[in-house]
C-alpha positions, -999 to 999 in steps of 0.1 A, spaced: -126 -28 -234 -113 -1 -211 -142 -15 -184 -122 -51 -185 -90 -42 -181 -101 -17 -151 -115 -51 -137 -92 -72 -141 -67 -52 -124 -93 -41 -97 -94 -80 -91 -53 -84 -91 -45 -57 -69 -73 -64 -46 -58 -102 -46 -23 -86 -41 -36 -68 -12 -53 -102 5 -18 -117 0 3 -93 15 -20 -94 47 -14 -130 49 24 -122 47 24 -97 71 3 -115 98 22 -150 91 59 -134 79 84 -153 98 105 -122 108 97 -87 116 113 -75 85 93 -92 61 63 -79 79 76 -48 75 82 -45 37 43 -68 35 28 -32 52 48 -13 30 38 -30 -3 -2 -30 11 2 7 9 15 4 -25 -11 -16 -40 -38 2 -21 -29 37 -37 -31 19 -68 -66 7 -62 -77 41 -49 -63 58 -85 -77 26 -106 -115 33 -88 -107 71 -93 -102 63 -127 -137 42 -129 -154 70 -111 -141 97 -133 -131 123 -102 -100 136 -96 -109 140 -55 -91 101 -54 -59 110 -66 -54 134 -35 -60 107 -11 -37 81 -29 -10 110 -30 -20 115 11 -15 76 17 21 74 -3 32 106 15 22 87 47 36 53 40 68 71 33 67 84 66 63 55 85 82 32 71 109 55 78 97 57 111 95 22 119 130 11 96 147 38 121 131 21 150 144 -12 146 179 -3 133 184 22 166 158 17 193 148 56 192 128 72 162 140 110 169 180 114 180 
């Protein structure tokens, strides 16, 4: 039972993913590409934990928690961008 759920959500945030690309290569303003990047990192930590989970290993969740940590970052980095011009004051 576990297996189909794992799946099914395997298939939703991998068709999540495939959407957001689409968002952020056609969005119609650079903001809404922005926060399309953002939300692919999302979803892709959450398909690096859900295939850590169907592998069993824990070496997954290190990488996910590496790719949040660096999504942070640069959304920061870019949101600062466009608001001032300069990233560092």
């Amino acid at each position: 039972m576990i297996d189909i759920a794992l799946w099914i959500a395997l298939a939703l945030f991998t068709a999540a993913i495939v959407l957001n690309f689409y968002r952020a290569v056609i969005g119609p303003s650079l903001p809404d590409r922005i926060l399309a990047v953002d939300t692919m990192y999302m979803n892709s930590i959450a398909l690096i934990v859900l295939f850590g989970f169907w592998l069993d290993t824990k070496n997954y969740f290190e990488a996910a928690l590496l790719i949040a940590m660096l999504g942070f970052i640069s959304t920061i980095a870019i949101c600062k961008y466009l608001l001032r011009g300069d990233i560092i004051e």
